[in-house]
SEPA-256677 format. One record per atom (N, C-alpha, C, O): chain; atom name; residue number from 0; residue in one letter; x, y, z. Coordinates in nm, 3 decimals, padded with zeros to 5 digits, always signed. Example, Ala and Ser with C-alpha at 12.3 -4.5 7.8 and 13.67 -1.06 7.14 Angstrom:
BEGIN
A; N; 0; a; +01.319; -00.569; +00.780
A; CA; 0; a; +01.230; -00.450; +00.780
A; C; 0; a; +01.320; -00.330; +00.780
A; O; 0; a; +01.424; -00.332; +00.846
A; N; 1; s; +01.285; -00.225; +00.708
A; CA; 1; s; +01.367; -00.106; +00.714
A; C; 1; s; +01.290; +00.003; +00.787
A; O; 1; s; +01.341; +00.114; +00.804
This chain:
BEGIN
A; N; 0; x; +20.822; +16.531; +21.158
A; CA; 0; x; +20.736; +16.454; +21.071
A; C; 0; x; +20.620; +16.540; +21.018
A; O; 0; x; +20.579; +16.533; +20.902
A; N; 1; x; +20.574; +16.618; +21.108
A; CA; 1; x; +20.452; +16.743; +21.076
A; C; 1; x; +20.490; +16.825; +20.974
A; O; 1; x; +20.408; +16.877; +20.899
A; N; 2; x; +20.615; +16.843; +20.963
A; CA; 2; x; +20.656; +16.938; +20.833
A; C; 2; x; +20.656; +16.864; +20.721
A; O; 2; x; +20.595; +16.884; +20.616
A; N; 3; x; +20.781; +16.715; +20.774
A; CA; 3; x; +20.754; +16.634; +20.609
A; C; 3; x; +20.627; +16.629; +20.546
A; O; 3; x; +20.633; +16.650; +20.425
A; N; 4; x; +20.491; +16.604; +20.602
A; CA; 4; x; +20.410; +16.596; +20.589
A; C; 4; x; +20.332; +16.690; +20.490
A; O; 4; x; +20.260; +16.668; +20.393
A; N; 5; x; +20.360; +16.765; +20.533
A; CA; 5; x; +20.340; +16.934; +20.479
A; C; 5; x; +20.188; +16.999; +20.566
A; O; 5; x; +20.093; +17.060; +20.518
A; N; 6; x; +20.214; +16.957; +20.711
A; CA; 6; x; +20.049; +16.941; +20.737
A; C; 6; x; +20.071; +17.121; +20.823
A; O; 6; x; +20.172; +17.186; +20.849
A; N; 7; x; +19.960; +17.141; +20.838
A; CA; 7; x; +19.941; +17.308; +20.890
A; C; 7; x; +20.051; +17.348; +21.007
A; O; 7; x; +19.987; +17.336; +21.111
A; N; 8; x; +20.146; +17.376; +21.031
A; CA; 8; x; +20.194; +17.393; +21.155
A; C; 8; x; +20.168; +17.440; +21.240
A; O; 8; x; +20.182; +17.393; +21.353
A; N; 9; x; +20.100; +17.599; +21.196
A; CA; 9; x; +20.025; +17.615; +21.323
A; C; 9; x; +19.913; +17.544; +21.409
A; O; 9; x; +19.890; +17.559; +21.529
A; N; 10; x; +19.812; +17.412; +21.261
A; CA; 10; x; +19.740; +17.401; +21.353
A; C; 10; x; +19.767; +17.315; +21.435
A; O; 10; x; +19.701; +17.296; +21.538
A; N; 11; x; +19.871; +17.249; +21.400
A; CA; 11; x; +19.977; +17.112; +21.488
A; C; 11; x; +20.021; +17.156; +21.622
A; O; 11; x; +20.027; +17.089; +21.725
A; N; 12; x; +20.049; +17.278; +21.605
A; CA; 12; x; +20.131; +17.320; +21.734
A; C; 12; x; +20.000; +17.345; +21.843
A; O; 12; x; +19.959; +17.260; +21.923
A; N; 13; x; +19.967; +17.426; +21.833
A; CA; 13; x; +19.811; +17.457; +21.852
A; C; 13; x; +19.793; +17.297; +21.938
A; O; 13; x; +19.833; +17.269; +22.051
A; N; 14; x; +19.716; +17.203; +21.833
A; CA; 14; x; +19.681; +17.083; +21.883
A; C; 14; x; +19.741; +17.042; +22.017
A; O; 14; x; +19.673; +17.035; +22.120
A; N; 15; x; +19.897; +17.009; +22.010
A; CA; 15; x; +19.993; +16.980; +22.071
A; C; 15; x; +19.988; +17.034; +22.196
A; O; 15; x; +19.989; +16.973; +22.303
A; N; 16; x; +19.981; +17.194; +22.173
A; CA; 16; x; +20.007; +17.239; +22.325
A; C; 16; x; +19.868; +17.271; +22.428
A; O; 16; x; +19.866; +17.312; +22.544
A; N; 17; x; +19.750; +17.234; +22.330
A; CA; 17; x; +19.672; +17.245; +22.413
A; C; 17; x; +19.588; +17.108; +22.452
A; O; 17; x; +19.478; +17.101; +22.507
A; N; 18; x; +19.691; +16.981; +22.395
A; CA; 18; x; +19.669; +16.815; +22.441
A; C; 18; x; +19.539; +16.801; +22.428
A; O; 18; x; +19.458; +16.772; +22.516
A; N; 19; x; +19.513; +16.833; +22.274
A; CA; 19; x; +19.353; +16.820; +22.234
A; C; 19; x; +19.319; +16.718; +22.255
A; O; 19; x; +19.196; +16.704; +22.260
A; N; 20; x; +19.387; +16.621; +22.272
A; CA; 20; x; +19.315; +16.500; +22.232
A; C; 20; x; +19.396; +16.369; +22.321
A; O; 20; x; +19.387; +16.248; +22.297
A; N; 21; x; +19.474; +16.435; +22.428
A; CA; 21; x; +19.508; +16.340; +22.547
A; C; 21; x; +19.423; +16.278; +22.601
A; O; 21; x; +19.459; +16.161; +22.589
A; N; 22; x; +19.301; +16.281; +22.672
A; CA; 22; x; +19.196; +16.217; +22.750
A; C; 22; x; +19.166; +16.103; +22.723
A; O; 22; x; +19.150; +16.010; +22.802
A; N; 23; x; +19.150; +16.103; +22.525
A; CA; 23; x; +19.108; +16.017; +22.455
A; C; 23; x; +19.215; +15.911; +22.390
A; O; 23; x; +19.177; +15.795; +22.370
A; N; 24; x; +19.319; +15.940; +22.365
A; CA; 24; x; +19.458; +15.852; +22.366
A; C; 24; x; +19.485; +15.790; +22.511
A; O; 24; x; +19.509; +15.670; +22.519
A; N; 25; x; +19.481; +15.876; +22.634
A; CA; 25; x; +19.491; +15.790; +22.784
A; C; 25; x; +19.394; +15.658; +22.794
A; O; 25; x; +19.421; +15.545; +22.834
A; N; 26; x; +19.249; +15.725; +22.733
A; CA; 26; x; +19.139; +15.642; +22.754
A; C; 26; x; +19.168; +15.497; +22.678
A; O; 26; x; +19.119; +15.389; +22.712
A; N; 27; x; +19.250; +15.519; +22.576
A; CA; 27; x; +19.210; +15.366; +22.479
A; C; 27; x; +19.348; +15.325; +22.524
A; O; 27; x; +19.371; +15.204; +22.516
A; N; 28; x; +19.437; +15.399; +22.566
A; CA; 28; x; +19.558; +15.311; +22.640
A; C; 28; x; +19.557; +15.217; +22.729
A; O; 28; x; +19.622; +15.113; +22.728
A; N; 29; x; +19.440; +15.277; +22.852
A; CA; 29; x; +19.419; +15.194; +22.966
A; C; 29; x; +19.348; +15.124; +22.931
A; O; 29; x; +19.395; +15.012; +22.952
A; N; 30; x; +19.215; +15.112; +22.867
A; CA; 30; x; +19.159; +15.007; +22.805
A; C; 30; x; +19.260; +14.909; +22.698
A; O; 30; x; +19.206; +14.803; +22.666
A; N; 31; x; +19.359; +14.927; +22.656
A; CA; 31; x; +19.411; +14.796; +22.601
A; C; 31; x; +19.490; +14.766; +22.719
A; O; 31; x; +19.461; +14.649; +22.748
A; N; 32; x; +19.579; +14.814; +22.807
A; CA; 32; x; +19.648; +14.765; +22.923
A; C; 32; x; +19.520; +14.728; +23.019
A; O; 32; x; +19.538; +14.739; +23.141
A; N; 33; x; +19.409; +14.689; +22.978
A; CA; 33; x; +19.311; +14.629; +23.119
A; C; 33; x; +19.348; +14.498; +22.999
A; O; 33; x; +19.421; +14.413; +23.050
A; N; 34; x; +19.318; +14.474; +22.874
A; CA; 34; x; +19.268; +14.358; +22.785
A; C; 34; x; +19.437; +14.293; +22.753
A; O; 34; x; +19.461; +14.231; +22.650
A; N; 35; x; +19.531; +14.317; +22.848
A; CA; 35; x; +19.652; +14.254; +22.832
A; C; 35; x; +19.733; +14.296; +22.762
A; O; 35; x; +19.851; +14.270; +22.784
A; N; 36; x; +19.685; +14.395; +22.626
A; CA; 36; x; +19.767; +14.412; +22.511
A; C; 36; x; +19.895; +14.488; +22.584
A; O; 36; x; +19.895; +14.571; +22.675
A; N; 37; x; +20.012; +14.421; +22.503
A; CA; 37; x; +20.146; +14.491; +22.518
A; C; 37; x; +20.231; +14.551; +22.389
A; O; 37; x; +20.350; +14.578; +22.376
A; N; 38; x; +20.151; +14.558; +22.324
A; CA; 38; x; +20.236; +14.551; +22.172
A; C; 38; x; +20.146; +14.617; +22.053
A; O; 38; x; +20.024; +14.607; +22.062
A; N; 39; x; +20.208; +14.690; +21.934
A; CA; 39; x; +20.080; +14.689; +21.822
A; C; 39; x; +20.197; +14.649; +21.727
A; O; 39; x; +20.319; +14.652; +21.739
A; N; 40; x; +20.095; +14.604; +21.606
A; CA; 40; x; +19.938; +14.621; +21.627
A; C; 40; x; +19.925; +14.481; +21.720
A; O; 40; x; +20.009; +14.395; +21.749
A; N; 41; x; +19.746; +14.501; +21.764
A; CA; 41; x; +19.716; +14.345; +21.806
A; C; 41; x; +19.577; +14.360; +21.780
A; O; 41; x; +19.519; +14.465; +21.804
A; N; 42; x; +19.515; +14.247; +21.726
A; CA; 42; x; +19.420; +14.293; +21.668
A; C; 42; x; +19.345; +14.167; +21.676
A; O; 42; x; +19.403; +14.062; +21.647
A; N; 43; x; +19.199; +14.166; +21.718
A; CA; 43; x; +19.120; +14.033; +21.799
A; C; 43; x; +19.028; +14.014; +21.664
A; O; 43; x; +19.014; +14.089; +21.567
A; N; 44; x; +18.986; +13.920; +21.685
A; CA; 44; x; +18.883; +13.814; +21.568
A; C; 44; x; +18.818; +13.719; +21.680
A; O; 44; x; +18.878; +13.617; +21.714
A; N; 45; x; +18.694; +13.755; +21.738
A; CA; 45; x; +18.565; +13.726; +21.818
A; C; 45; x; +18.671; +13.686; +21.928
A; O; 45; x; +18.671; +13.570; +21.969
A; N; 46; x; +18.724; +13.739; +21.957
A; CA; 46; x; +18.871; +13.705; +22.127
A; C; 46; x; +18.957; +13.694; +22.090
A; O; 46; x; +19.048; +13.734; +22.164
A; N; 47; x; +18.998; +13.638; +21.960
A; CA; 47; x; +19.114; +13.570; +21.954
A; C; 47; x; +19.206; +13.694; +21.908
A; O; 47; x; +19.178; +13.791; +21.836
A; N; 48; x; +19.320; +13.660; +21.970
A; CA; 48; x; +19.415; +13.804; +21.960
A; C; 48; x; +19.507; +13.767; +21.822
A; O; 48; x; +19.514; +13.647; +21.795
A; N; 49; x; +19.568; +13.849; +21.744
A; CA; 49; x; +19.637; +13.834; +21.651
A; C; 49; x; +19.771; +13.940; +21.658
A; O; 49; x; +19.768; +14.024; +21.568
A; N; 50; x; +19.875; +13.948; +21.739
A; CA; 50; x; +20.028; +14.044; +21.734
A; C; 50; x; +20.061; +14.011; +21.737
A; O; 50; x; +20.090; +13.897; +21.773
A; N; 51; x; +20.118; +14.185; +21.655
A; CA; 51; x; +20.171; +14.161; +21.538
A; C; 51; x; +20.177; +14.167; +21.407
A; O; 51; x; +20.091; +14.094; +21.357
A; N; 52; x; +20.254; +14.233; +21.318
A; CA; 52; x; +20.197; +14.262; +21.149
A; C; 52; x; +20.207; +14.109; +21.115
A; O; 52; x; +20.303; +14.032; +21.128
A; N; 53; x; +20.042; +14.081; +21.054
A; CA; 53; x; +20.040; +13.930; +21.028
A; C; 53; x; +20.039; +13.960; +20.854
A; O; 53; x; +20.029; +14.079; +20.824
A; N; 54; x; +20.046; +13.870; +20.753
A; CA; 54; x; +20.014; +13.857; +20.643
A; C; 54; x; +19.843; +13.781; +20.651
A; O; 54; x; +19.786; +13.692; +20.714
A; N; 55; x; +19.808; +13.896; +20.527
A; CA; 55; x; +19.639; +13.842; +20.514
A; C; 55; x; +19.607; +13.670; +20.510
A; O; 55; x; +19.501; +13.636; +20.563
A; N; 56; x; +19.661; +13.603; +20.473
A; CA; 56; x; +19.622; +13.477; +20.510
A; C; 56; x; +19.638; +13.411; +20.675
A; O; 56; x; +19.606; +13.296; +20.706
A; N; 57; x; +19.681; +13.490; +20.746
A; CA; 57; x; +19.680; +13.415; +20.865
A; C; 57; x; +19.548; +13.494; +20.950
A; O; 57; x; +19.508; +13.442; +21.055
A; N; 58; x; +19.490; +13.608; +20.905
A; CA; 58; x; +19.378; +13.666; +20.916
A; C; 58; x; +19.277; +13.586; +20.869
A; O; 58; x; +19.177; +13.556; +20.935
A; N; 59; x; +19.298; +13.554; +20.771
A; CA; 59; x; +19.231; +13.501; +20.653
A; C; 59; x; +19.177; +13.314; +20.740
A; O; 59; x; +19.066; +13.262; +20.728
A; N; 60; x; +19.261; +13.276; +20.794
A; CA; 60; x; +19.277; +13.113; +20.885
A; C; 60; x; +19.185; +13.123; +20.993
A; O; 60; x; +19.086; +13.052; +21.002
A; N; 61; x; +19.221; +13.220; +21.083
A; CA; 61; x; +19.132; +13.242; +21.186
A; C; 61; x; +19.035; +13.291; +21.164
A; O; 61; x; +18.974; +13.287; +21.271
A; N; 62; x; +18.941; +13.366; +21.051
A; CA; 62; x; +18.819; +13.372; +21.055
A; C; 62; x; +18.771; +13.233; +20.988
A; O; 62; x; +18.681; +13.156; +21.024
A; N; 63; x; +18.829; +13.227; +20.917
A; CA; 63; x; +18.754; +13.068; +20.869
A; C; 63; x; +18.726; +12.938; +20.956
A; O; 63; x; +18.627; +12.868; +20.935
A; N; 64; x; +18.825; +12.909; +21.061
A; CA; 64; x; +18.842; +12.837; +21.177
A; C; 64; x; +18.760; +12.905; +21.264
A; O; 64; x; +18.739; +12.841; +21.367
A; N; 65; x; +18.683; +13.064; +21.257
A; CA; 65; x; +18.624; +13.100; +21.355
A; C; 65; x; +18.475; +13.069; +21.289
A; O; 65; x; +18.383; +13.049; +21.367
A; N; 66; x; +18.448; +13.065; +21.138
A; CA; 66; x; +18.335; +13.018; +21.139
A; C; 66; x; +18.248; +12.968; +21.110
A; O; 66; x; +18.127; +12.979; +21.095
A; N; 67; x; +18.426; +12.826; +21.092
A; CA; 67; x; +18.360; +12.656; +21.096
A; C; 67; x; +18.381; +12.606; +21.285
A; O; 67; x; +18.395; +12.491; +21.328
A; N; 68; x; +18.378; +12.693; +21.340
A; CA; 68; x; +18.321; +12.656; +21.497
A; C; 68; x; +18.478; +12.585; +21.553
A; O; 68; x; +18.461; +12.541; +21.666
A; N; 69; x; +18.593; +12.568; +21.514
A; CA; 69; x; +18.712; +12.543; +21.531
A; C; 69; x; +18.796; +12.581; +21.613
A; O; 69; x; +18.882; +12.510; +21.666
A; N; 70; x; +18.777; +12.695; +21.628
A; CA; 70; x; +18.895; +12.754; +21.725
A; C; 70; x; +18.826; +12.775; +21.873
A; O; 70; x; +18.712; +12.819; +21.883
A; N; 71; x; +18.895; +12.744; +21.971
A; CA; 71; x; +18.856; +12.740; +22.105
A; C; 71; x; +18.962; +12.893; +22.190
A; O; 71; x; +19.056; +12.969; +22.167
A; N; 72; x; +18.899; +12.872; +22.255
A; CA; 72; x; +18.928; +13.088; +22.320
A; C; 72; x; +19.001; +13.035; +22.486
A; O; 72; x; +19.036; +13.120; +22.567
């Protein structure tokens, strides 16, 4: 995919083998496996979880229900 891309290879490889940026991918992993998430996307509106690729109107429902005081958590 790094090639389709047309992105630097060396600096990809580079990246890759020296797991620039593992700590920080582990870190937001375990923090969504503490908050239940099993799936992407999943994506919260003041708690309320949304997974799943939703269409903008069902985004669009739950903030409005979030703030005419409607939706319960």
């Amino acid at each position: 995919y790094a090639r389709q891309l047309n992105l630097d290879m060396d600096q990809f490889t580079t990246c890759l083998d020296e797991k620039r940026y593992e700590s920080e991918v582990t870190a937001d992993f375990e923090y969504a496996r503490q908050l239940g998430i099993q799936s992407t996307p999943t994506f919260f509106i003041n708690g309320v979880a949304l997974i799943g690729a939703q269409p903008f109107e069902v985004f669009q429902e739950v903030i409005e229900l979030e703030l005419a005081g409607k939706l319960t958590k």
